[in-house]
KOLKOL-810814 format. One record per atom (N, C-alpha, C): residue number from 1; x negated, y negated, z. Coordinates in steps of 0.001 Angstrom, whole numbers, plus 524288, in hexadecimal, padded with zeros to 5 digits. Layout:
+-----+-------+-------+-------+
|   n |    px |    py |    pz |
+-----+-------+-------+-------+
| NUM |     X |     Y |     Z |
...
+-----+-------+-------+-------+
//
This chain:
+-----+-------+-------+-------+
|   n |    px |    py |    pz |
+-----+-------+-------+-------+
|   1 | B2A3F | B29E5 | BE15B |
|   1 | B2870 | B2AAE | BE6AB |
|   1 | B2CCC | B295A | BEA91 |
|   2 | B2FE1 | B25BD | BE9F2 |
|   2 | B31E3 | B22FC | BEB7A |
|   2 | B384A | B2713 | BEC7F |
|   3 | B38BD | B28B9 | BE87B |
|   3 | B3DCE | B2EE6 | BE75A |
|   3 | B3B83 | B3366 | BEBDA |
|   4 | B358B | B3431 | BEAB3 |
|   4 | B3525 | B3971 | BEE21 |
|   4 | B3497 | B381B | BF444 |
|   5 | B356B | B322A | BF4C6 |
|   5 | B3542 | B3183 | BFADA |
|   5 | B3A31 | B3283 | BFDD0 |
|   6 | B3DE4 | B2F5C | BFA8A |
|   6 | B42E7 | B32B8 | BFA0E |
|   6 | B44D1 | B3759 | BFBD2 |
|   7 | B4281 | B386F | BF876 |
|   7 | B4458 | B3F67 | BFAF8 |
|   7 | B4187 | B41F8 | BFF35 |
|   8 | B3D72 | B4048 | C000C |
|   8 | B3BB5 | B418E | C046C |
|   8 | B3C06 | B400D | C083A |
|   9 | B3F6A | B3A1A | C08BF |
|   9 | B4394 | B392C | C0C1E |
|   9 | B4849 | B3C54 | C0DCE |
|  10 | B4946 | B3CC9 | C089B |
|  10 | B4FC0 | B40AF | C08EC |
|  10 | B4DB7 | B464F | C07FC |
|  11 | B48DC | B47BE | C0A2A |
|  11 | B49F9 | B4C95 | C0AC9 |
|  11 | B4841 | B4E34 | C1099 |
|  12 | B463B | B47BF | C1565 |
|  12 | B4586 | B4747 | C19A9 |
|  12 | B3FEF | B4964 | C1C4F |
|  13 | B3C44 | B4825 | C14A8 |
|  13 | B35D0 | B4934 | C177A |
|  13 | B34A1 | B42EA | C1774 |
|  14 | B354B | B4198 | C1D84 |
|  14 | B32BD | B3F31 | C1F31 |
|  14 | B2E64 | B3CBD | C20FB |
|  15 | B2BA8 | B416E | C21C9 |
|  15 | B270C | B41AE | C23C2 |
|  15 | B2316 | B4118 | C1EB5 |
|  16 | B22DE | B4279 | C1AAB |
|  16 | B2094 | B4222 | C17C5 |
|  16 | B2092 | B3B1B | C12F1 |
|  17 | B2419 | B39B3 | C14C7 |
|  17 | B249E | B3397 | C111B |
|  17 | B2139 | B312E | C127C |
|  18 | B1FA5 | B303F | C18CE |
|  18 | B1BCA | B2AC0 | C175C |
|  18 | B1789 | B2D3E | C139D |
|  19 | B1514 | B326B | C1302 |
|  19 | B11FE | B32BB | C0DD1 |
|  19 | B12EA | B2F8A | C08FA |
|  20 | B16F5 | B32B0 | C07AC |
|  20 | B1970 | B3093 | C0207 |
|  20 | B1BED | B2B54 | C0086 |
|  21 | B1C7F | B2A8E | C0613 |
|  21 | B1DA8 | B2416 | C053C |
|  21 | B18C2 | B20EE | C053A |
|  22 | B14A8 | B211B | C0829 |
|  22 | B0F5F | B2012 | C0757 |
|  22 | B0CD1 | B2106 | C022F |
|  23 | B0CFC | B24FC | BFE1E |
|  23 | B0C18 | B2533 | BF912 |
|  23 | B0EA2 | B20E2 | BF71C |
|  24 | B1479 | B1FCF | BF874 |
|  24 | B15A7 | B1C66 | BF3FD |
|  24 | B1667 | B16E5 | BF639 |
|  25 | B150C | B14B1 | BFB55 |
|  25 | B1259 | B10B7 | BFC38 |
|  25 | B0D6B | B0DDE | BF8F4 |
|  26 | B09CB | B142B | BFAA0 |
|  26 | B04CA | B1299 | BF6C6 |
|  26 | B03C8 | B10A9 | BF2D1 |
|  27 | B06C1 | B1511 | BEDAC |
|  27 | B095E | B12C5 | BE8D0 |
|  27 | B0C09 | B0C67 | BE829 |
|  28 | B0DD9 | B0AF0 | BEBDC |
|  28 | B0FDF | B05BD | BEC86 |
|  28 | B0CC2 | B0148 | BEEE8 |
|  29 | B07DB | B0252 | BF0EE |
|  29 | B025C | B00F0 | BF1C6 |
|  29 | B0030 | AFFE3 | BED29 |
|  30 | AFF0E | B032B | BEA7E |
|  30 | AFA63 | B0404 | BE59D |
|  30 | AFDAA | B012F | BE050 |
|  31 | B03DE | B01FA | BE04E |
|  31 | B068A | AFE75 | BDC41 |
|  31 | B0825 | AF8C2 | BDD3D |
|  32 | B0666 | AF641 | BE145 |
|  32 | B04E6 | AEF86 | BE1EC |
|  32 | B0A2C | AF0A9 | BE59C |
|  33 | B0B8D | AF274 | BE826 |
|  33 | B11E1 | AF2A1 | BE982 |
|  33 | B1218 | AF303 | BEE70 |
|  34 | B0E09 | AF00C | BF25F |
|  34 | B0CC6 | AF121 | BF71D |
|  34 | B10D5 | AF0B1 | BFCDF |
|  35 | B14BB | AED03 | BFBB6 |
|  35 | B1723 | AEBDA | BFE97 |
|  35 | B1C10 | AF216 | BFE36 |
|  36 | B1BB2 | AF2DE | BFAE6 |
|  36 | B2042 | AF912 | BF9E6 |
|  36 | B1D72 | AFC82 | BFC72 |
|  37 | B1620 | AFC00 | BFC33 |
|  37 | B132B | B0126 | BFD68 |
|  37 | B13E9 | B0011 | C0452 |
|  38 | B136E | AFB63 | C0661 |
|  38 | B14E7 | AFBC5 | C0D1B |
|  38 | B18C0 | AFD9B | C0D29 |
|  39 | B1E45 | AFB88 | C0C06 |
|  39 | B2307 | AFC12 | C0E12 |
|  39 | B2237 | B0256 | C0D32 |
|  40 | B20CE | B055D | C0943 |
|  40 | B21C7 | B0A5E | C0842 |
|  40 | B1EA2 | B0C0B | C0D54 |
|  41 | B1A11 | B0A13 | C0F24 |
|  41 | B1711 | B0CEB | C1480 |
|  41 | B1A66 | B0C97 | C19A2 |
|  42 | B1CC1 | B0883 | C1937 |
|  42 | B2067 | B0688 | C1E38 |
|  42 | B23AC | B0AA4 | C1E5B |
|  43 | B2608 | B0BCC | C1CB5 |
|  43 | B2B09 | B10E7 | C1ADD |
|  43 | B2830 | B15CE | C1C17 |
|  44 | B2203 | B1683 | C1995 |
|  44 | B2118 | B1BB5 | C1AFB |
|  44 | B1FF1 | B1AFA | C227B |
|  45 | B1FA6 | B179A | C24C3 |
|  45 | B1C7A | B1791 | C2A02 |
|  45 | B2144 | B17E4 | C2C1F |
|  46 | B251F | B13A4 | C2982 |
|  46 | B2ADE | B151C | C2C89 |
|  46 | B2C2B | B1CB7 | C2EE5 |
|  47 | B2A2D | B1DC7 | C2950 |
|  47 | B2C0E | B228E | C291B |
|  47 | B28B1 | B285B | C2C9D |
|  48 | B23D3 | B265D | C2D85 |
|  48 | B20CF | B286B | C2F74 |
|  48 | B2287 | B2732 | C365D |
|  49 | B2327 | B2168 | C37F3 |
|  49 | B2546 | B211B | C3BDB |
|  49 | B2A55 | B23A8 | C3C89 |
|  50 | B2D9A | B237B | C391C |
|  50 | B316E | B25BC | C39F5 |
|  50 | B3299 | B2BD0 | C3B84 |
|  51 | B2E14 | B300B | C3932 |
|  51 | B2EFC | B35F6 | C393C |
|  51 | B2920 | B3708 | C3EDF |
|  52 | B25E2 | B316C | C3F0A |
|  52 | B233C | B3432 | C4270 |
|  52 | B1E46 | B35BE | C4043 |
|  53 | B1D96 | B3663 | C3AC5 |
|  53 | B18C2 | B38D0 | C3A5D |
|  53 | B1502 | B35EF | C373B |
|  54 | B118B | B3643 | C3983 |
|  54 | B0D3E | B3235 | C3956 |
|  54 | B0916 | B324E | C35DB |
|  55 | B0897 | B380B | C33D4 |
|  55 | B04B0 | B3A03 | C30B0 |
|  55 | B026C | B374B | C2D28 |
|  56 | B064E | B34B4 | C29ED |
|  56 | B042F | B30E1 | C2559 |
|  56 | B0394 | B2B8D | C26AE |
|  57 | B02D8 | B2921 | C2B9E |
|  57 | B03E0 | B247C | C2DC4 |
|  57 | AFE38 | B2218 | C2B3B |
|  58 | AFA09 | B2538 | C2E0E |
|  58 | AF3E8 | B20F2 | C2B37 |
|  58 | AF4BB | B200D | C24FD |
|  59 | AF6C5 | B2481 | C21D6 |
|  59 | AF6F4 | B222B | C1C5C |
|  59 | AFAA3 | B1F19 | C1ADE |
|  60 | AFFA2 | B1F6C | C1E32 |
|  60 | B01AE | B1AF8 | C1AC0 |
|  60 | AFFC4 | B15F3 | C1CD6 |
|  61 | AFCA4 | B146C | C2216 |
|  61 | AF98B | B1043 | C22B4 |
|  61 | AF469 | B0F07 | C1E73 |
|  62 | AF2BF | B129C | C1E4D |
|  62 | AEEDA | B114E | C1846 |
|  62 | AF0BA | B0E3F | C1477 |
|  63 | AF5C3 | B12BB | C12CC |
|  63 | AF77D | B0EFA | C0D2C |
|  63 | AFB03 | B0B8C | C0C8D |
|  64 | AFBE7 | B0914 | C10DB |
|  64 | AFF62 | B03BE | C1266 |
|  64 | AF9D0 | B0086 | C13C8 |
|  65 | AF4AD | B0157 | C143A |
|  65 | AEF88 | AFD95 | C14A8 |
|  65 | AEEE8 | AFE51 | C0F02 |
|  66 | AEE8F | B024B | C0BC0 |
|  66 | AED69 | B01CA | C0820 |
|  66 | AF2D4 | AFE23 | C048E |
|  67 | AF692 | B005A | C03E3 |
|  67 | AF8FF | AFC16 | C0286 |
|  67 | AF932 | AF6E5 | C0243 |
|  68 | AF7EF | AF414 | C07A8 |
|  68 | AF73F | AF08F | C08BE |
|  68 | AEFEE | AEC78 | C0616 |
|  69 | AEC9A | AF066 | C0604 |
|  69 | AE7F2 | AEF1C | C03FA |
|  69 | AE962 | AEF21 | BFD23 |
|  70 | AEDA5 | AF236 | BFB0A |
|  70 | AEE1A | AF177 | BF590 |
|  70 | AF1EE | AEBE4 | BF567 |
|  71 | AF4A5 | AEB4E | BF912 |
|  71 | AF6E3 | AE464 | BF93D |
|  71 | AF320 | AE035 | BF939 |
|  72 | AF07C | AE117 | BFC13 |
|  72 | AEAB4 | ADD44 | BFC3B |
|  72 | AEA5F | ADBD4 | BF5DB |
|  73 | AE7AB | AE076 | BF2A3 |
|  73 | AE4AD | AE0BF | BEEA4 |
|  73 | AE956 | ADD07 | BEB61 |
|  74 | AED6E | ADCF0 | BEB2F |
|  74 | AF16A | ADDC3 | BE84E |
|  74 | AF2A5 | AD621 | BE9E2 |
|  75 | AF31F | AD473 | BEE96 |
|  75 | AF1BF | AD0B6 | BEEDD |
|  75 | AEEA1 | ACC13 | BED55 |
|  76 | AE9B3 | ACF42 | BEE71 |
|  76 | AE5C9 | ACC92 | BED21 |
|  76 | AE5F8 | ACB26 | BE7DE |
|  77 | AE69B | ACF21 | BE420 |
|  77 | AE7B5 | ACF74 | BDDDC |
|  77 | AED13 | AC8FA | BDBFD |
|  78 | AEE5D | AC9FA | BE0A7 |
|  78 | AF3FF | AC61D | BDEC3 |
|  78 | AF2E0 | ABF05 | BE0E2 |
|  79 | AF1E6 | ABBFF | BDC09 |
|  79 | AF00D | AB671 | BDCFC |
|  79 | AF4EB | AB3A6 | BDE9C |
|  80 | AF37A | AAFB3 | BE156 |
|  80 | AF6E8 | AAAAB | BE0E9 |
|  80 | AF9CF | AAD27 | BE6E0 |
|  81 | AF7A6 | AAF9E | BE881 |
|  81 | AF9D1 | AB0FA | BEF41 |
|  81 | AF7DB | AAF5C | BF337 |
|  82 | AFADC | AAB88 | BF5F5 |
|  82 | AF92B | AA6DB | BF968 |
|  82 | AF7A2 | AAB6D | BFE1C |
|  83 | AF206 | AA9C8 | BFF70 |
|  83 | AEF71 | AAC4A | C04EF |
|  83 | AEEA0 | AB25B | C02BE |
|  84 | AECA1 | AB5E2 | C002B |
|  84 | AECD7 | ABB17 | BFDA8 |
|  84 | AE87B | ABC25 | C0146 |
|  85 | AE4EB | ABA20 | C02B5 |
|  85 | AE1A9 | ABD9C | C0520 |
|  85 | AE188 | ABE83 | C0AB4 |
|  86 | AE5B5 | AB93B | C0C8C |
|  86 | AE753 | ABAA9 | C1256 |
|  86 | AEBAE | ABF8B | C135A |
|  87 | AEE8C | AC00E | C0D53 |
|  87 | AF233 | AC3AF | C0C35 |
|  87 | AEF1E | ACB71 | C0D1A |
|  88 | AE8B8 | ACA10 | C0985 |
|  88 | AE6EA | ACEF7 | C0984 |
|  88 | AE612 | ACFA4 | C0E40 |
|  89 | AE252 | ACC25 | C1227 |
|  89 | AE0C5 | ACD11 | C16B7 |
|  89 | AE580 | AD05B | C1A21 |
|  90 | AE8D1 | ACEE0 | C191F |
|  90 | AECF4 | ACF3D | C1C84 |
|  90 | AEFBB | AD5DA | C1B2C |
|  91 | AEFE1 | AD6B0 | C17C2 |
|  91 | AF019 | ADB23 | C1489 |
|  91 | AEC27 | ADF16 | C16A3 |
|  92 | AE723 | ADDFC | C14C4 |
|  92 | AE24D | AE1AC | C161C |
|  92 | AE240 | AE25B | C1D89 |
|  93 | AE472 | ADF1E | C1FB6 |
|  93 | AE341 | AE092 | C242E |
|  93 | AE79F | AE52C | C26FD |
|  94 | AECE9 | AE31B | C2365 |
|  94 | AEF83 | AE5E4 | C25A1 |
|  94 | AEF2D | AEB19 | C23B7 |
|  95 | AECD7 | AEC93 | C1DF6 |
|  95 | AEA3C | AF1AF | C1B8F |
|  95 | AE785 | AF3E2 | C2039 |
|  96 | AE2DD | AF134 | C21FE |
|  96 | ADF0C | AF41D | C26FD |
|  96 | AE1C4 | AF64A | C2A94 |
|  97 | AE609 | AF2FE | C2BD3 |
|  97 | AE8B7 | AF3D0 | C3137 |
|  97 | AEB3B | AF9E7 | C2FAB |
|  98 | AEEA0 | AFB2B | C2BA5 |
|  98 | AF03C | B0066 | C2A1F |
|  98 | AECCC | B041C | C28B2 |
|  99 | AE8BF | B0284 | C26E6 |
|  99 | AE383 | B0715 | C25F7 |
|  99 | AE13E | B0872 | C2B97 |
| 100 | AE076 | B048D | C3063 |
| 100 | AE0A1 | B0645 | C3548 |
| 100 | AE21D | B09FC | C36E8 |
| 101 | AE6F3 | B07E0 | C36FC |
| 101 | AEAFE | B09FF | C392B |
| 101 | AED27 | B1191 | C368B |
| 102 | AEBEB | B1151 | C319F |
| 102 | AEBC4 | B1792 | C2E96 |
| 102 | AE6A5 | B195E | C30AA |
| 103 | AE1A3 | B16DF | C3261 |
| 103 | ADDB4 | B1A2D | C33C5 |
| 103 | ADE2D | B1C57 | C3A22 |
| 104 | ADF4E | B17BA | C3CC6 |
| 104 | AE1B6 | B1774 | C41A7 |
| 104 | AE605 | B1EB9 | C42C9 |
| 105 | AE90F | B1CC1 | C3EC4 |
| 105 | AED0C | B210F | C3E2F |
| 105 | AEBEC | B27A8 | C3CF4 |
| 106 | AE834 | B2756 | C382B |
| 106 | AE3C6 | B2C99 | C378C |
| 106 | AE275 | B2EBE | C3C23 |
| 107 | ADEEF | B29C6 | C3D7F |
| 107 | ADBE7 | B2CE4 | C417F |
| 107 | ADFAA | B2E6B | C465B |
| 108 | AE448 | B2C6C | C490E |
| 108 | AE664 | B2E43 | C4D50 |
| 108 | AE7A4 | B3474 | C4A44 |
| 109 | AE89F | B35E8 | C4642 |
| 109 | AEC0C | B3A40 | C43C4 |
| 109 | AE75A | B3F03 | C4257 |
| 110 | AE09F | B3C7B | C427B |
| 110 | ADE71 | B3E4A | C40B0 |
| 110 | ADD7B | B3EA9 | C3AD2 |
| 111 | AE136 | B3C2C | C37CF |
| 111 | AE294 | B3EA2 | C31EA |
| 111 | ADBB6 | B3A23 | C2F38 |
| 112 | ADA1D | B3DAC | C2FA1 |
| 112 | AD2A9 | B3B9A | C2BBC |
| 112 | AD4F9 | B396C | C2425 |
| 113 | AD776 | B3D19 | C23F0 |
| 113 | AD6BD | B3B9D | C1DA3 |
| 113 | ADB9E | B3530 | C1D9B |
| 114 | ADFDF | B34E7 | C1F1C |
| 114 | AE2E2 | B2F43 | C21D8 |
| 114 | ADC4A | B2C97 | C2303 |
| 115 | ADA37 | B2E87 | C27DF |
| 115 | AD7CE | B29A3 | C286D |
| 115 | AD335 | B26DD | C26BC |
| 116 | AD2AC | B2BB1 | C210A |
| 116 | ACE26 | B2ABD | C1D3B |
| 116 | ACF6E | B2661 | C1A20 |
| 117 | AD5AB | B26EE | C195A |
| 117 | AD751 | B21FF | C1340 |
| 117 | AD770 | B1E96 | C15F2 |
| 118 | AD956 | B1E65 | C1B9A |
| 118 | ADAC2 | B18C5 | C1EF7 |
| 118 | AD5E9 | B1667 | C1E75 |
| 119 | AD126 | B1874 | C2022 |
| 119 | ACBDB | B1707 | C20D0 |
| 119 | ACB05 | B1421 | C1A67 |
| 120 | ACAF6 | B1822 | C1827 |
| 120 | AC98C | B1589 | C118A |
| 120 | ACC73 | B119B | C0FB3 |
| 121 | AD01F | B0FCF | C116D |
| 121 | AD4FC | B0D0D | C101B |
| 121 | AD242 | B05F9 | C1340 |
| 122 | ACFEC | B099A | C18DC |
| 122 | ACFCE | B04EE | C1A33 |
| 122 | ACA42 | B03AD | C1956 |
| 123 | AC715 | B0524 | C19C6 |
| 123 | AC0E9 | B047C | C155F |
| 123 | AC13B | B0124 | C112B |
| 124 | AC4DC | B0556 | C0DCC |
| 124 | AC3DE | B0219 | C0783 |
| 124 | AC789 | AFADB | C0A70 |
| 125 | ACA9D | AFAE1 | C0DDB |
| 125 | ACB5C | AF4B5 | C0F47 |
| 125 | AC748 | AF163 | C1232 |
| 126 | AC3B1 | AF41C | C1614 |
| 126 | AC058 | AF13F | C1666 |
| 126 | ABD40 | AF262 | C11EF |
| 127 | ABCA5 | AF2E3 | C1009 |
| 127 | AB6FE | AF27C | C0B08 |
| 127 | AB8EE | AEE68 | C094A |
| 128 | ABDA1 | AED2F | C0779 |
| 128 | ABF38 | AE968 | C04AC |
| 128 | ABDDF | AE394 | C07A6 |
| 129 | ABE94 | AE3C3 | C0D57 |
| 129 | ABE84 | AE04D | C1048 |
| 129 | AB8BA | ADE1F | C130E |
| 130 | AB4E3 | AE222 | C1182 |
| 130 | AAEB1 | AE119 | C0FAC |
| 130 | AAE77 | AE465 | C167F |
| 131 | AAF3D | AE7CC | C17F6 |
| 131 | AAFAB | AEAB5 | C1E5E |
| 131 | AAD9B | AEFBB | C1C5B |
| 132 | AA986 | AEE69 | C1A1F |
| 132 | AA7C4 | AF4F5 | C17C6 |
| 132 | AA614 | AF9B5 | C1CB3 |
| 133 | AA386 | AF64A | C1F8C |
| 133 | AA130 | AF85C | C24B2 |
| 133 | AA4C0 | AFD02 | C26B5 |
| 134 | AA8C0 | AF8B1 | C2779 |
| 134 | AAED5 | AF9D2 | C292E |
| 134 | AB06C | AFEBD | C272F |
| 135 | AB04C | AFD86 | C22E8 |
| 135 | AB290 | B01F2 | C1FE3 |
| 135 | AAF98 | B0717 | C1E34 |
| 136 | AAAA4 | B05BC | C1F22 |
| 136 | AA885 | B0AD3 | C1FE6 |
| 136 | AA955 | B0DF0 | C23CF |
| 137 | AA78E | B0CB3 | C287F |
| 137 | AA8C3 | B0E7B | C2BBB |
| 137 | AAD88 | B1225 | C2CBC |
| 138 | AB135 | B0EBB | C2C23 |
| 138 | AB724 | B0FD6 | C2C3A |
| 138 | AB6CA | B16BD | C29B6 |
| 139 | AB371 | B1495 | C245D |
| 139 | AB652 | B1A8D | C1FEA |
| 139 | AB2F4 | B1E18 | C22B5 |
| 140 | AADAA | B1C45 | C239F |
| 140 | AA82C | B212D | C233D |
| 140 | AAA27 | B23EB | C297C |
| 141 | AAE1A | B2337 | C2CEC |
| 141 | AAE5E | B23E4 | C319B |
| 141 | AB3E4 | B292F | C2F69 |
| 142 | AB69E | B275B | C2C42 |
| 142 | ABB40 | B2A57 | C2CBB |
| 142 | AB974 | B2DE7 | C271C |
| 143 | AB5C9 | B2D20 | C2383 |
| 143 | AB38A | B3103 | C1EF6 |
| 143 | AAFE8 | B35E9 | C2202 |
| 144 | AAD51 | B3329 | C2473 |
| 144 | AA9DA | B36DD | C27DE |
| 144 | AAC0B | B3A6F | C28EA |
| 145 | AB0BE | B3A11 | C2B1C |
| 145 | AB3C6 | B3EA7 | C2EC2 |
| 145 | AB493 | B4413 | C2AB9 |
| 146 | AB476 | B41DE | C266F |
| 146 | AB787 | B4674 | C22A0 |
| 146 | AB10C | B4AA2 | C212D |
| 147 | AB4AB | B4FBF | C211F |
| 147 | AAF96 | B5369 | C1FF2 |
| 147 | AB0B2 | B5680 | C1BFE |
| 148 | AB538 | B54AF | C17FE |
| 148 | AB648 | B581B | C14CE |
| 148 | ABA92 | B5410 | C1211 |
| 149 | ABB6C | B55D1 | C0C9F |
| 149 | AC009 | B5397 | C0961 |
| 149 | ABC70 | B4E83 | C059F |
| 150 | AB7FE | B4EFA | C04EA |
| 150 | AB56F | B4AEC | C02A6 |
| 150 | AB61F | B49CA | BFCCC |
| 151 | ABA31 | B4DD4 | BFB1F |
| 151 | ABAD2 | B4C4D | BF546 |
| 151 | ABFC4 | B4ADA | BF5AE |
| 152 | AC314 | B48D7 | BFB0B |
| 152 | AC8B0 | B452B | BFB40 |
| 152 | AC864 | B4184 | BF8FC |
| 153 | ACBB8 | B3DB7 | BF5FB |
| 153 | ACC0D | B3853 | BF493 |
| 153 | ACA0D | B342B | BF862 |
| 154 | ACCCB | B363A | BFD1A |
| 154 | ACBAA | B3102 | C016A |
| 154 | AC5F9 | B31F8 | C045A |
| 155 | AC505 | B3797 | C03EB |
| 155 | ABEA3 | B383C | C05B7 |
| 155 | ABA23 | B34F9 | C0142 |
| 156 | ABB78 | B36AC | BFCF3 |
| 156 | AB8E0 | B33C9 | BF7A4 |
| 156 | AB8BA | B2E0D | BF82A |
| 157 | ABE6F | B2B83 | BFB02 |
| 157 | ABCB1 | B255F | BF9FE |
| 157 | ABAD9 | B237B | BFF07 |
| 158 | ABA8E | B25BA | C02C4 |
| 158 | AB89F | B25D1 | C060D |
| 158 | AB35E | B25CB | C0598 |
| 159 | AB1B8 | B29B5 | C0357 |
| 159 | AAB58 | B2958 | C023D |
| 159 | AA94D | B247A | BFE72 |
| 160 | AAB41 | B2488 | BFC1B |
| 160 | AABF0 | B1EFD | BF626 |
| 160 | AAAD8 | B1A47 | BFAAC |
| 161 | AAF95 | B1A69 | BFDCC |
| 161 | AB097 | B1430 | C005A |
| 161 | AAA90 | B1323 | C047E |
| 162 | AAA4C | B1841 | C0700 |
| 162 | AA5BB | B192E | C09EA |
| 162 | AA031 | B18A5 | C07F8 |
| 163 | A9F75 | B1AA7 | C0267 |
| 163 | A9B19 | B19C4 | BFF2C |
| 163 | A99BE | B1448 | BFF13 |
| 164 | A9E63 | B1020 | BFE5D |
| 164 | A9F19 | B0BB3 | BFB16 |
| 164 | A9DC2 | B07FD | C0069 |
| 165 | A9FE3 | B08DE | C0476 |
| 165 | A9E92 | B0620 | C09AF |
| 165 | A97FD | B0705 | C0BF4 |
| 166 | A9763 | B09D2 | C0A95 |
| 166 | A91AD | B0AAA | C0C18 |
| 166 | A8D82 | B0877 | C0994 |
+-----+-------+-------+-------+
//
């Protein structure tokens, strides 16, 4: 991943990396490797600030919250760590603050399906945080909107997460 960014450096598509750098952030999320999966988001926002275009801005705020909520877990898992849960708190809040901030971002752009995962992203964190209310709301407000695409992945867990809150 890391080779074909490369070249799509040196071949001056710019515009298209914070995607692909966001894939392999993620990957660096989901393999315990969280602190590589920010720095890799920092670089794509650099880069997004840098050319101007904004398009992918709410998702890579998602998966720098999500990243950050797989540090939590990953934490929590790890004993003998003085203060860990002032560590998660601190973590999970700053997760919300970027799931905000990507829904925040959707919606100025309009982009619904962005501000479907932001929504689900930030749901499945309050559920965790016992804010079911919260989190219904949140999803059943931005699921509603959709009138078509119901056999999507993110429409499906959407309905799942929505079933499960109710």
């Amino acid at each position: 991943m890391r080779g074909g960014l490369d070249v799509l450096r040196a071949a001056g598509a710019e515009l298209a990396r914070p995607y692909y750098i966001s894939i392999l952030a993620e990957a660096h999320g989901k393999a315990g490797r969280p602190a590589q999966g920010i720095a890799l988001i920092e670089k794509a926002v650099e880069c997004m600030n840098r050319t101007g275009q904004r398009l992918y801005e709410a998702e890579l705020q998602r998966i720098k919250g999500e990243i950050l909520i797989a540090d939590c877990g990953m934490r929590n898992a790890e004993s003998g760590r003085e203060n860990p849960q002032s560590e998660i708190r601190n973590l999970q809040s700053e997760a919300e603050d970027c799931f905000r901030h990507a829904i925040d971002c959707a919606r100025r752009q309009s982009a619904k399906s962005w501000e479907l995962r932001a929504a689900l992203s930030l749901s499945r964190l309050w559920r965790g945080q016992g804010k079911r209310d919260d989190a219904r709301t949140l999803l059943a407000e931005v699921y509603g909107w959709f009138t078509e695409g119901f056999d999507t992945r993110d429409l499906k867990d959407a309905k799942r997460l929505l079933d499960e809150l109710a």
